[in-house]
NUMARLUM-238865 format. One record per residue: x, y negated, z of N, C-alpha, C, CB in turn. Coordinates in steps of 0.02 Angstrom, whole numbers, plus 50000, padded with zeros to 5 digits. Each point is the difference from the previous one (the first is absolute). Glycine has a CB too. Example, Ala and Ser with C-alpha at 12.3 -4.5 7.8 and 13.67 -1.06 7.14 Angstrom:
<tortis>
506605028450390499554994150000500454994050000499055005950062/500774988849902500424994150003499614994550037500595003249892/
</tortis>
This chain:
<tortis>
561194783858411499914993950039500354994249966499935006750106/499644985749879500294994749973500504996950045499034998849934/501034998650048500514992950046499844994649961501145005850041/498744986649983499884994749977500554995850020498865002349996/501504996149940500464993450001499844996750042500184999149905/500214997750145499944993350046500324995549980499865004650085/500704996749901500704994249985500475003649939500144995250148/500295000749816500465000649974500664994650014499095005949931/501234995650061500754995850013500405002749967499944996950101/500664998349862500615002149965500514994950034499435004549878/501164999250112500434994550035500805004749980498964993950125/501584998749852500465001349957500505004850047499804988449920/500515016950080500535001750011500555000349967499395003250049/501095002049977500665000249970500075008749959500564989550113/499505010649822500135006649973500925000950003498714999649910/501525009350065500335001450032501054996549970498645011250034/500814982849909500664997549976500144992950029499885007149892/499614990150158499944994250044499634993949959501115004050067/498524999149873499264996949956499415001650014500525000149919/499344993150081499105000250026499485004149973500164989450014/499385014950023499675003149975499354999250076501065007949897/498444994850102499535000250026499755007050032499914990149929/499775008250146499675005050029499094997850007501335003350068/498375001849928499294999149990499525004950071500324998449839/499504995850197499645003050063499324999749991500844996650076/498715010949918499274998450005499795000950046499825001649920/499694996650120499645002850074499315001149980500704993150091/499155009749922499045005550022499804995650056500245015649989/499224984049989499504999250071499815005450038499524991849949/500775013950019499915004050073500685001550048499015006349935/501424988750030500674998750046500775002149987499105001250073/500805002949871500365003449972500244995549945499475010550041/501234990249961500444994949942500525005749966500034986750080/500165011949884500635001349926500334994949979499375007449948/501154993350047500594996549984500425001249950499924998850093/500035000549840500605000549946500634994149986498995006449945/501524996950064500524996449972500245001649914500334999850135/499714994549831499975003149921500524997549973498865000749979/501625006449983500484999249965500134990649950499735016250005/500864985849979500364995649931500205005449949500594989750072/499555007549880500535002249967500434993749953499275012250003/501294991649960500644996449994499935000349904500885004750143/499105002449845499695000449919499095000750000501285007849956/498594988650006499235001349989500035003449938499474990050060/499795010749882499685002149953499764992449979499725013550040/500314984449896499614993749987499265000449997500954996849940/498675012150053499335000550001499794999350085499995007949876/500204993550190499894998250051499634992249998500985008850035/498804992750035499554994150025500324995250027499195006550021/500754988450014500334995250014500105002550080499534990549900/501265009050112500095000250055499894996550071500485004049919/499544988550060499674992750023499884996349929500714998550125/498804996149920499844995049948500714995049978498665000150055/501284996549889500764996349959499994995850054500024999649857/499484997350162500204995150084500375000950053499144998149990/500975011250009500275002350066499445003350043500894990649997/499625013850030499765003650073499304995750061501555004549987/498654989450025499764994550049499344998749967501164994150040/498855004549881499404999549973499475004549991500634993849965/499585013150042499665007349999499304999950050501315006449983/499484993650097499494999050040499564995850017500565004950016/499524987949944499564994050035499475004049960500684986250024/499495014549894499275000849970499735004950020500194995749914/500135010750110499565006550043499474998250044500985006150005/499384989750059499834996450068499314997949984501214995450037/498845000449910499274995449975499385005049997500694991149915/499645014650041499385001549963499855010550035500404987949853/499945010250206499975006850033499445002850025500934997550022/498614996249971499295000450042499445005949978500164986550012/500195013349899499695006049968499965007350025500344993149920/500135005850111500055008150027499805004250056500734997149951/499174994150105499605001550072499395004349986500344988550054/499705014249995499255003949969499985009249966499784985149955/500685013150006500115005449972500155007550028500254990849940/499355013050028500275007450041500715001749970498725006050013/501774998450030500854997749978499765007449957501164992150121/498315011349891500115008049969499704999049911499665008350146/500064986749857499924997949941500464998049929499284998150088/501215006449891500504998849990500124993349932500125013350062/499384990849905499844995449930499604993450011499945011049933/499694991050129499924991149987500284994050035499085004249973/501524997750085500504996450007500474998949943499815003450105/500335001949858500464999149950499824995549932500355011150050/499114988749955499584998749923499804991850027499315014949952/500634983450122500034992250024500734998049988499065000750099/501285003649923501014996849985499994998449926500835009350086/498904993849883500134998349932499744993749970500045011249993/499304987850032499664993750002500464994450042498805006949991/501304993950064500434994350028500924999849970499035001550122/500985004649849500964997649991499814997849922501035010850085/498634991449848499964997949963500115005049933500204990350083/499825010849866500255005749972500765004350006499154993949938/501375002050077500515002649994500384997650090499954999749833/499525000050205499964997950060500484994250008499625011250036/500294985349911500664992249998499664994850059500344999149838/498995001850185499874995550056500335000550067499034999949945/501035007350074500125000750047500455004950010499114995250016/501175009349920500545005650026499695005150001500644994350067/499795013649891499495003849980500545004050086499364999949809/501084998050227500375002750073499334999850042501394994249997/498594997250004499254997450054499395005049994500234986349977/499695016349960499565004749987500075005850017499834994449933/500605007150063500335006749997499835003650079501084995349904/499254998750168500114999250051499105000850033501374992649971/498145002449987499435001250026499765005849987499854990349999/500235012249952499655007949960500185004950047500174998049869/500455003950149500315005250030499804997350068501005003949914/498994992050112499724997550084499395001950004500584989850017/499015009049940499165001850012500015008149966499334985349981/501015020350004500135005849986500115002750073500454997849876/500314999750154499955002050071499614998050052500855001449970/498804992950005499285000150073499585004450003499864990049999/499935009049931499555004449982500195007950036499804991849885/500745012050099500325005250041499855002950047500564996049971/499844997650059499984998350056499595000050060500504996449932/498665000350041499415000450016499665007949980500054986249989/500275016649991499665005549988500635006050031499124994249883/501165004850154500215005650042500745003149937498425003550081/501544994949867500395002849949500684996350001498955003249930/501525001650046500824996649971499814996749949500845008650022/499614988749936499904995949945500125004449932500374989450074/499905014349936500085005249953499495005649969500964997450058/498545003149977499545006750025499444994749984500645009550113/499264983149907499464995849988499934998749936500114995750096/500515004749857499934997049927500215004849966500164988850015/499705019849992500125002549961499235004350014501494998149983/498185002050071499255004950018499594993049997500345012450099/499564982449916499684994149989499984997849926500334997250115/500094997749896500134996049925500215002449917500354993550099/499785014349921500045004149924499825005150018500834996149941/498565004850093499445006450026499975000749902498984996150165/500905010249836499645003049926500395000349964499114996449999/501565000150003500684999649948500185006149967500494991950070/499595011949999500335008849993500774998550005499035006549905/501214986250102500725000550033500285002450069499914992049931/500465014850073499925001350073500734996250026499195013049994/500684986550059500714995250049500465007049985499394990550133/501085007749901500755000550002500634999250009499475000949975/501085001550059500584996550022500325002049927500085000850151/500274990149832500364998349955500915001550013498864991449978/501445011749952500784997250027500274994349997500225008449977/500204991750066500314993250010500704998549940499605001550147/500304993249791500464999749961500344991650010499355010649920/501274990250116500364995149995500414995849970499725004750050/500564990149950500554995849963500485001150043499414990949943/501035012150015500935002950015500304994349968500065014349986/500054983649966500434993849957499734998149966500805002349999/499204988750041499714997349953500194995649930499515001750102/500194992949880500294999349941499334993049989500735015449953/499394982549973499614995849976499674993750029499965009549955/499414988950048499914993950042499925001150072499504995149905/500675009750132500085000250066500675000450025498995004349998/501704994749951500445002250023500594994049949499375014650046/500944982249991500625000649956500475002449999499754994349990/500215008549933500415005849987500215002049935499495003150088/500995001549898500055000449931499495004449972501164997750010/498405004250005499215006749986499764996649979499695007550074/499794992249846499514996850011499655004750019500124991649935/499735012050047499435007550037499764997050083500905013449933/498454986250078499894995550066500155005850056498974990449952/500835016750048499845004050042500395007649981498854992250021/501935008850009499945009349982499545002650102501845003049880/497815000450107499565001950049500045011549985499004982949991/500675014350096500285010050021499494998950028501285005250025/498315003449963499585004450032500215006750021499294993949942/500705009850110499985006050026499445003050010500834997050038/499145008649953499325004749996500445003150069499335003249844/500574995050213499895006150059499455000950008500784998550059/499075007050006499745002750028499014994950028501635007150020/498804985849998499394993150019500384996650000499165002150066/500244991949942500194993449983500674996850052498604998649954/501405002150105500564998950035500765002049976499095001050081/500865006049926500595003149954500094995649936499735012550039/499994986749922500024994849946500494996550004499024999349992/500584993650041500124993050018500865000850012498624996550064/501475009349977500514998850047500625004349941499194999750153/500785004849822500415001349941500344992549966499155011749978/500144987150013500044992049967500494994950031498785001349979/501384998250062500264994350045500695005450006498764991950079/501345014649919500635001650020500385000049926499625007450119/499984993549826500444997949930500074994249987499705007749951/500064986150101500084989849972500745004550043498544984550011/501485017050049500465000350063500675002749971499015002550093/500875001549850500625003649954500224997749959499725007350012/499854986349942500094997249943500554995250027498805001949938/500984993450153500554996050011500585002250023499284993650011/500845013050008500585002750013500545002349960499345001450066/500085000549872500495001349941500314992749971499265011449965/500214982850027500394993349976500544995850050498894998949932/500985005150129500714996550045500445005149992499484993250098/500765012249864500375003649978500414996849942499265008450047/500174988049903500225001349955500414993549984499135009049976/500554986050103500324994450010499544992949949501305009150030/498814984849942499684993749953499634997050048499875004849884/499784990450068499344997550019499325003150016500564993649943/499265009650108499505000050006499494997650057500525006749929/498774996550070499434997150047499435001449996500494992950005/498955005550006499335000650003499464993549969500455007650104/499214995449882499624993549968499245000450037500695000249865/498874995550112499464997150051499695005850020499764988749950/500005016350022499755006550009500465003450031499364999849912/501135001250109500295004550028500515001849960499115002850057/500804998549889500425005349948500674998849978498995001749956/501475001250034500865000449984499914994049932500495016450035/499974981049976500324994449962500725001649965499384992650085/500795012949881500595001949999500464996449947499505010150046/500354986149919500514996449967500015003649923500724996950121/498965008649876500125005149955499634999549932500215006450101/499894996349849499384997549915499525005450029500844997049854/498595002750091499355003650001500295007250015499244992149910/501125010650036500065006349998500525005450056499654994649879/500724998650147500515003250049499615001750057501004993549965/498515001350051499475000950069499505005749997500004987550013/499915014349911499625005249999500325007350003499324991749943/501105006750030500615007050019500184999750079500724999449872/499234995750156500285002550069499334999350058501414995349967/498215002050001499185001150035499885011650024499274984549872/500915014450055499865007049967500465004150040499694996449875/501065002150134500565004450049499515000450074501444994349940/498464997650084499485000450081499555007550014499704985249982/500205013849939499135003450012500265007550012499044991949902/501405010050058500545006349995500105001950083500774995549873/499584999350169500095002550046499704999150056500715000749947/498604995450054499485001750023499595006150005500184990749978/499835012749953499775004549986500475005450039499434994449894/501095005250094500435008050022500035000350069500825000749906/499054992150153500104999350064499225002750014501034989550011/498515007949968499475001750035499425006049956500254986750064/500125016649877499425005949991499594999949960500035001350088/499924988249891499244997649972500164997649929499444995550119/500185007149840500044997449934499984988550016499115016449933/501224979850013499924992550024499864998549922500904997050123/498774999549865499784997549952500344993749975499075005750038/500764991349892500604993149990499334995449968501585006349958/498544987750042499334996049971500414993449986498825005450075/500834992949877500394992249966499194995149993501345006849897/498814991350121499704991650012500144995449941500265000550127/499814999049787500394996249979499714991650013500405011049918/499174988550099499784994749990500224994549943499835003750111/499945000749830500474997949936499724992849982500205013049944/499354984250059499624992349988500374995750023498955002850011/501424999850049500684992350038500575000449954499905001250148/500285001149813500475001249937499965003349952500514998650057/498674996149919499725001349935500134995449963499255005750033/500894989849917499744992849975500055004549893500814985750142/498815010849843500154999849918499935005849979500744992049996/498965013750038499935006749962500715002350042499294997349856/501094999950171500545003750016500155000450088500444996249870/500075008350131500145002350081500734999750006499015008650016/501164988550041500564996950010500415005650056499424986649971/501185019350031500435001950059500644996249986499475011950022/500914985950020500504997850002500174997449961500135005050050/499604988949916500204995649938499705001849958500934998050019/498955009949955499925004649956499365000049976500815005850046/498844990849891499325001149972499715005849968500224990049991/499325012850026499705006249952499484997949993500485009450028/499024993149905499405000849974499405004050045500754999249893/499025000250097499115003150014500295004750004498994995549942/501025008249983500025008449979500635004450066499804996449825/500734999350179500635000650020500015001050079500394993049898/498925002950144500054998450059499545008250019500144983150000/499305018249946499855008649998500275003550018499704999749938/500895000050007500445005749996500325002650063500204995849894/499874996850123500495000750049499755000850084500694993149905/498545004750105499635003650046499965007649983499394989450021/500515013449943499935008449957500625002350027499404998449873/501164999150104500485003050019500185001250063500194996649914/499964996550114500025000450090499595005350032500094987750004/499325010849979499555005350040500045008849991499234989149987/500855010649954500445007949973500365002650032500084997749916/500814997450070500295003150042500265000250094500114999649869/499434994750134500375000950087499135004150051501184983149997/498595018849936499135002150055499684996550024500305007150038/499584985449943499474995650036499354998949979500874995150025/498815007350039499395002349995499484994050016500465012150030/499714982249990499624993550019500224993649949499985004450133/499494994049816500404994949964499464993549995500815009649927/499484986450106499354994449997500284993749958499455003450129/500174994049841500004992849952500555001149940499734991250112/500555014649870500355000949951500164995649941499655008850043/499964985249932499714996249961499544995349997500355007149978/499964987150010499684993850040499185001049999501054991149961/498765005350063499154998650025499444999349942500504992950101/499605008949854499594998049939500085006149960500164987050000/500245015849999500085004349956499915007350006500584991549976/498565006850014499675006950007500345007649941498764990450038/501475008149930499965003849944500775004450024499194990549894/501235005650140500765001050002499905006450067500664984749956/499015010350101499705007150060499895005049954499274994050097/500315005849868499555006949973500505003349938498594994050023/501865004249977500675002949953500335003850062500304989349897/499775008250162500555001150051499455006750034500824984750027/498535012049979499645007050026499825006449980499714992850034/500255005949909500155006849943500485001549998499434998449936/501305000050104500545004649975500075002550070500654994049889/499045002250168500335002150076499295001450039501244991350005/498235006849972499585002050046499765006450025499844991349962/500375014350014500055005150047500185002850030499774999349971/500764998550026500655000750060500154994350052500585006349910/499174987250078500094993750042499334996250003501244999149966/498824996750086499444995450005500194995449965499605002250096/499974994449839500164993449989499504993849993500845006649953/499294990050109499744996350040500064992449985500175009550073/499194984649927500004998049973499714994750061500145007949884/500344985850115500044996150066499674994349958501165004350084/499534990949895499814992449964499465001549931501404994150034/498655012749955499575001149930499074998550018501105011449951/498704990150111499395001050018499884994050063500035014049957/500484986150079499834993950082499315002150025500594987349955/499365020550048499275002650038499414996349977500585002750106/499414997049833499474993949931499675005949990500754989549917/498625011750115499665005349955499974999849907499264999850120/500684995849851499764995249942500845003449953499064985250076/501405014149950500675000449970500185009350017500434983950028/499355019350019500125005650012499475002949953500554998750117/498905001249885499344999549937500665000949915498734987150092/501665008049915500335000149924500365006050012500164987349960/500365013250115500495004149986499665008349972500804991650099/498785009049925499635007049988499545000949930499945000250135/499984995349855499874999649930500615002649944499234990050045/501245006949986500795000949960500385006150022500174987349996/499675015450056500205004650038500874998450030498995008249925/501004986550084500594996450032500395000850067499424993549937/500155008950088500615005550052499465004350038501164990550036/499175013650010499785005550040499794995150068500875011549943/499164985050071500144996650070499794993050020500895006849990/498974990350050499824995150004500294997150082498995003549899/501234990650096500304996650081499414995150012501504999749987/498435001950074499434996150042500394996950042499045007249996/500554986049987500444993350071499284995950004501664996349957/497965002950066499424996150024500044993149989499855007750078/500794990249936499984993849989500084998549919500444998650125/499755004749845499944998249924499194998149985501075008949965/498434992250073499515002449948499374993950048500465017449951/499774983950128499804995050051499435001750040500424992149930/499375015150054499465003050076500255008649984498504989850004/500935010950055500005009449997499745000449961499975004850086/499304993949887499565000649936500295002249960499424992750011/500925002549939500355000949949500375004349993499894991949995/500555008750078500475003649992499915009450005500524987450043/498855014350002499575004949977499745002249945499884997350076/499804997849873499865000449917500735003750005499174987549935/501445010650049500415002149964500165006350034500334989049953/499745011550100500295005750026499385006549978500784992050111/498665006749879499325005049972500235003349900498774989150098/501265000649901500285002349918500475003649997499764991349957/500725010950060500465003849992500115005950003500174992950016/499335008150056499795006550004499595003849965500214996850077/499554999549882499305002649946500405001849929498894990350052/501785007349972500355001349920500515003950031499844988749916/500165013150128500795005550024500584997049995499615009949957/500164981950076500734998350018500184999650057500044995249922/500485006450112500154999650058500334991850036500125014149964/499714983750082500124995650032500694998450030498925002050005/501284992450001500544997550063500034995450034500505003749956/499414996750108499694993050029500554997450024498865002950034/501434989949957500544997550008500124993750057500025004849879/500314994350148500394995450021500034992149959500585011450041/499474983550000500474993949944500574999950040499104990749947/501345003249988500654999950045500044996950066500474999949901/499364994150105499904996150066499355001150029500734991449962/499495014450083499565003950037499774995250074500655012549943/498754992550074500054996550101499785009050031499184981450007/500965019150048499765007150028499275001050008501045000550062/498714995849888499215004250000500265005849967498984990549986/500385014150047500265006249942499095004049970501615004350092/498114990149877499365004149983500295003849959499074992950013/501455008149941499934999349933500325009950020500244982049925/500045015350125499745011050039499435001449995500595001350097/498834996749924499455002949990499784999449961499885000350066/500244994049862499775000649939500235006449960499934987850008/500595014050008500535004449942499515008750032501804990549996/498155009950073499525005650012499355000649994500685001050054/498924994549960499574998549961499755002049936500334993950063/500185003649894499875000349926500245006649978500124987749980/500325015450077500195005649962500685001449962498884998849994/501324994350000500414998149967500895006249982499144986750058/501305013749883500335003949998500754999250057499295001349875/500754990150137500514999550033499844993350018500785008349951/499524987750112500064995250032500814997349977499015004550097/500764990449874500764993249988500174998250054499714993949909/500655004450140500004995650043500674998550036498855003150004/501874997949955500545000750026500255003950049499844992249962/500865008850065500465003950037499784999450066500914998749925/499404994450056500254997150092500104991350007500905012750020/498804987450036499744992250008499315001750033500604993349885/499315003050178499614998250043499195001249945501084990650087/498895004649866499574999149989499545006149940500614987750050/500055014649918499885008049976499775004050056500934999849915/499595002750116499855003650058499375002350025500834994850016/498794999949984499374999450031499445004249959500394988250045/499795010949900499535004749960500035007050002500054991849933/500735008450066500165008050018499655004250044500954996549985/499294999450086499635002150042499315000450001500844997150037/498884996949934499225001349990499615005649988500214991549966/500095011149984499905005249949499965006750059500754993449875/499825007450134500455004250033499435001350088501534993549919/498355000250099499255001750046499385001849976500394992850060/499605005149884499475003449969499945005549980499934992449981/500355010349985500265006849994499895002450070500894998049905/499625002450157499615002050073499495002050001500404993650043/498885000749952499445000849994499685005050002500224993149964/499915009049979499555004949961500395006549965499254989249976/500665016850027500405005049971499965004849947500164998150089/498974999249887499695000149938500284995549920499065002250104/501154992949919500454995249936500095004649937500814992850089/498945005849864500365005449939500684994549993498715007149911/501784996650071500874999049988500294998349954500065006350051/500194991149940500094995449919500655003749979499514985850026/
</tortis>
């Protein structure tokens, strides 16, 4: 059953760092509406789309407003050719109107569409919109930010993300491991007494260098593990491009080389067991991933965020190069479901496994739960703790409910 666009509306809210971002309301003429609220973020990728136009937020929506008329009419189940009009009205790199504004309409006319058809949103865009794929759904684990670091944090880390996964039993058990090792990490730093805190995501702020946070990430995970039974996993985030410049990488004053910044991902990951390694090496440098994935990719995911920005076209290179095992999905990098389907197919056609992520300045939508099951995906990003994390958790975590067929990640 179709549904026909009646209306569209965007209108500015507040994301979860008190910066403007946008919610996107579609309504059906058969009465039925969807509502997306759409992330920020704080670090981008320079290959990403435009978040707003250089005019601003205000200018997004006037130029949306104008030219929204395109869309009346439209069946919302039609996915590609709402998406393939956004592209026409935001522009190539959606600089008219915001590849968010886009983002917000794509995923709104996904859940009408749904919606109108008796379906979750999850179950609609994985038996609908990637019918024939052979991607089957799935509950994802939940991998969080424990300490943070880099451009989400000031701090002495540049490393943006040390992050924990637990393999229990389900996804609830998970989540909640998760939140009782942030709950240990601050008990141990009011022990140990200094400066510390939390940064916009949630995550420990401990005052500490790269390697001290990873040694005591690593103690958490230790006694997570011995309290509850469950193997916990360790994952680094380097988001090495925010303290890249000149061929070189910057910790604590301290410059190293290309070859050096390798080594020294190789090593880390060696000896403390980290099995999640995303952006290891700034955004361009296909060749350096595919050094780092040949020494760790069969033992770790190495996952590739600012290197690709869910760019079919740039993930196309990474696999050519064989540049990591992994790939992070954020929708808004790329600016519809369309696209962001291409990539999540491409990957699967090459045996890479997915991660559907979070941004930093979040709002409590939580499609990006039903994207990560959906797709199948190996694990859900989406922080500890904070209202606006949370929400995903739980998302998931009802979803899962659902159904008791889920294959288990």
């Amino acid at each position: 059953m179709g549904c026909e666009i009646a209306d569209v509306s965007v209108r500015k809210i507040l994301d979860s760092r008190c910066g403007f971002t946008v919610e996107v309301l579609v309504k059906g003429k058969d009465g039925n509406a969807a509502l997306t609220r759409v992330p920020n973020s704080t670090s981008t990728g320079e290959h990403e789309v435009c978040a707003y136009p250089e005019d601003g937020i205000d200018a997004g929506i006037e130029r949306f407003a104008r030219a929204k008329e395109r869309l009346i009419g439209y069946d919302a189940g039609d996915q590609a050719g709402v998406d393939s009009t956004l592209k026409s009205i935001g522009g190539k790199r959606y600089e008219e109107i915001g590849g968010n504004i886009a983002t917000g309409v794509s995923i709104s006319s996904a859940k009408l569409a749904a919606k109108s058809n008796g379906l979750e949103l999850y179950d609609y865009v994985n038996s609908v919109l990637m019918k024939g794929s052979g991607i089957v759904s799935g509950i994802p684990r939940p991998i969080g930010n424990l300490i943070g670091g880099g451009a989400h944090t000031h701090s002495n880390m540049s490393i943006q993300e040390i992050l924990i996964s637990p393999k229990g039993k389900n996804f609830m058990s998970n989540a909640y491991a998760n939140g009782q090792a942030h709950k240990k990490l601050g008990e141990e730093l009011g022990r140990r007494g200094g400066a510390y805190g939390v940064n916009v995501e949630g995550a420990w702020n401990t005052g500490l260098s790269d390697i001290e946070n990873v040694r005591l990430a690593h103690k958490v995970a230790d006694t997570v593990k011995g309290e509850f039974g469950i193997e916990v996993e360790l994952g680094i985030d380097f988001a090495a491009s925010e303290y890249h410049e000149s061929g070189r990488y910057t910790y604590s004053g301290k410059e190293i080389s290309r070859e050096e910044q390798i080594d020294f991902v190789n090593k880390l990951a060696q000896e403390f067991g980290i099995r999640y390694i995303e952006d290891p090496v700034e955004e361009n440098d296909f060749e350096g991933f595919a050094k780092i994935n040949e020494a760790l990719g069969k033992s770790a995911l190495v996952v590739g965020d600012d290197i690709y920005t869910t760019d079919p076209e740039r993930l196309r290179e990474g696999i050519k190069k064989q540049s990591s095992n992994a790939v992070l999905i954020k929708v808004n990098q790329i600016g519809t479901l369309s696209d962001t389907i291409e990539v999540v197919k491409l990957a699967n056609m090459n045996k890479m496994k997915t991660v559907v992520s979070h941004r930093s300045r979040d709002t409590y939508d939580s499609f990006i739960a039903h994207l990560a099951v959906a797709f199948g995906s190996e694990y859900i990003k989406c922080g500890i703790v904070g209202g606006e994390r949370v929400s995903k958790l739980n998302e998931v975590a009802r979803i899962e409910g659902l159904r008791k067929e889920f294959q288990w990640k």
